[in-house]
N, C-alpha and C positions, 0 to 999 in steps of 0.2 A: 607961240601957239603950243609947242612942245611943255612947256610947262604949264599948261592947261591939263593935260592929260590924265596926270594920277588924281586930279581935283573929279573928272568929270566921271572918269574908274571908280572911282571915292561915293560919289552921288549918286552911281548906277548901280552901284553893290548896295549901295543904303538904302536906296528905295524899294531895291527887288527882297532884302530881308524885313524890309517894313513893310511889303506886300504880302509877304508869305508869310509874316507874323500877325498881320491884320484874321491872313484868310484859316490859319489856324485856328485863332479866339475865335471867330463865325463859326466855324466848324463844333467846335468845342461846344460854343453856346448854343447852338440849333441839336446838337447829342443832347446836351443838359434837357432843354427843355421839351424833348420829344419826350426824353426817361422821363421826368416828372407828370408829364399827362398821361403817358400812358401806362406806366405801374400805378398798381394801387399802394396803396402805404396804408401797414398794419397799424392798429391802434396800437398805442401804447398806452398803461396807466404812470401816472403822474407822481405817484407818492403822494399824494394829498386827498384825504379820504372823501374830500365833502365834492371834492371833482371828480374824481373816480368813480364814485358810486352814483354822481347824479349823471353825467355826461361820458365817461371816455366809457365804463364797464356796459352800461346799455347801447353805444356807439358799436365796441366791439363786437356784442353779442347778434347786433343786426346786420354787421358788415361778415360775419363767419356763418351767417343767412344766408346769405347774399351769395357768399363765393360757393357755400355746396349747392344752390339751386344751380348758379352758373356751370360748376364743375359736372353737375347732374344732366345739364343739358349738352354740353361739350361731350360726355361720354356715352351719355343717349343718343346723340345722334351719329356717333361715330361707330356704335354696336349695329345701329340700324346699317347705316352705310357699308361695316362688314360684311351683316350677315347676304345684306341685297347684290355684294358683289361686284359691285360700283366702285371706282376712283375715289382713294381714302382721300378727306377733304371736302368731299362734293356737300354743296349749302343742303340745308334739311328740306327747303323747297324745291329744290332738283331731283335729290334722290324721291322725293313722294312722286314727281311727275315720270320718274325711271321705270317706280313700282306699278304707277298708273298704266303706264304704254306695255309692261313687262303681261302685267296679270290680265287687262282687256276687262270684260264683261266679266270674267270669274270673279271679280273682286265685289266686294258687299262692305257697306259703310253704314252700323245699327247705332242708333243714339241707349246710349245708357244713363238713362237720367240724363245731363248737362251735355255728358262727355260720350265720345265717338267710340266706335270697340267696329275694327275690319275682320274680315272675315274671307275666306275664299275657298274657292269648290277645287275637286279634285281634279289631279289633270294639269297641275301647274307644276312649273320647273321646282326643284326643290330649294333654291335659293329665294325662291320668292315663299314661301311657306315659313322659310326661317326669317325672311325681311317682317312679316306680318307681326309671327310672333315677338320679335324682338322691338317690334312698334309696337303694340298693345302694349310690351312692358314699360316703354317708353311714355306710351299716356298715363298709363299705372303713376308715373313720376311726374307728370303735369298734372295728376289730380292733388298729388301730395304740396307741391310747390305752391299750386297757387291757395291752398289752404293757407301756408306758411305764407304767403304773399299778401294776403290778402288785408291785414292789418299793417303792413308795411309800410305805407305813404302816411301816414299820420305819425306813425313812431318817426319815419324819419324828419317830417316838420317839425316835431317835437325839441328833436335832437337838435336840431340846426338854431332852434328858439332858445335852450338851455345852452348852446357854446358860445352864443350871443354876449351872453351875460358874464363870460370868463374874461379877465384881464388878464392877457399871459406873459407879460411881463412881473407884476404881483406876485402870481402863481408860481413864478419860474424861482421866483425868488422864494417865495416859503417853500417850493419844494427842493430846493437846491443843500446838500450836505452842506457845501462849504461854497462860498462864492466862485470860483475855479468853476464850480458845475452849473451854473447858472447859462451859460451859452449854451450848453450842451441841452440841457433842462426843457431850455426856451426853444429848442429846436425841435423838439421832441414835441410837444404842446401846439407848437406851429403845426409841425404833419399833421397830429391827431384832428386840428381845426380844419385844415383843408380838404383832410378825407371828410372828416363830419358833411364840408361845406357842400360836396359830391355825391352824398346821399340820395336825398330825391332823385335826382336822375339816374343813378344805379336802381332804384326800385322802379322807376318810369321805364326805364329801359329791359329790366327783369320781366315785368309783368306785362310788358309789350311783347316782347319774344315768347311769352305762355300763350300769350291768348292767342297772338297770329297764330302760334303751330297748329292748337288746338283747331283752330277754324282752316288753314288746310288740310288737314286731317279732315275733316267733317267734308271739305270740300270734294276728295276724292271720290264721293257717291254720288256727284254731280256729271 
């Protein structure tokens, strides 16, 4: 029985670093694939003019849309949540419902054309005076967005109909210096297609966040 021992010491060290090796690769691989869904991945051009010009350059130019409307919105409503004095963070439907209970009946919701424009009477905290204003400017950028939005959903079907047609293996290869860069090449062209592939639903999702704001906003004179 004694010389069972180091056999089964042997077996028990081996399994607990095949356990711990298993649970590191899951680890590793559930990091991997959080990173990949949730960064975006910049375009890149190819070196190949007839792709570049017909798919990755109009790709780029609608994902560098895309991220200053987002970026517009992240900072529009973080100015509004400033100036109202609220908990930096707080969602852009919270703090309107902050402003609503804050200003009471002073507050005024006028339609300007399509779009909402608040207003409020004297008599109010001064934090709320600077929330308004800093929401007007804020719609000020929801009219400009969805301008810029509004032809969006069709460029990006577009987009996603012309990356269709790329072979990126082909491509990797005519764009590649010397074969050595051909993997690298190929990986480059891969991101570029999976971002392409996440289009629409970045503009689906863009132009859902405009429009809901825009209709709480109008909602507050309710």
């Amino acid at each position: 029985m004694r010389a069972l021992r180091p056999l089964v010491s042997f077996l028990t060290v081996a399994a607990l670093v095949f356990s711990i090796g298993q649970g590191d690769a899951l680890a590793k691989k559930e990091k991997k694939e959080k990173t990949e869904t949730s960064e975006l991945v910049a375009i890149e051009m190819c070196g190949v003019a007839e792709a570049d010009t017909k798919v990755f350059e109009p790709a780029k130019k609608l994902h560098d849309t895309l991220n200053e409307i987002e970026t517009n919105l992240t900072n529009g409503n973080a100015a509004f949540v400033a100036a109202l004095g609220i908990t930096e963070g707080t969602p852009f439907a919270d703090a309107l419902a902050s402003l609503k209970t804050t200003a009471g009946d002073k507050l005024t919701v006028a339609m300007d054309g399509a779009m909402p424009k608040v207003s409020v009477q004297d008599g109010v905290p001064d934090n709320v005076k600077a929330a308004v204003d800093s929401l007007n400017t804020f719609i000020d950028a929801h009219v400009q967005a969805l301008n810029l939005a509004k032809d969006l959903p069709s460029q990006a079907q577009a987009l996603v109909a012309a990356a269709q047609t790329l072979d990126p293996a082909a491509l990797a290869q005519q764009a590649a210096a010397n074969p050595m860069e051909v993997p690298k090449v190929l990986k480059t062209i891969n991101n570029n297609l999976k971002a392409i592939k996440t289009t629409p639903d970045r503009v689906t999702n863009v132009t859902g966040t405009l429009t809901t704001n825009v209709d709480a906003i109008k909602g507050l004179g309710s």
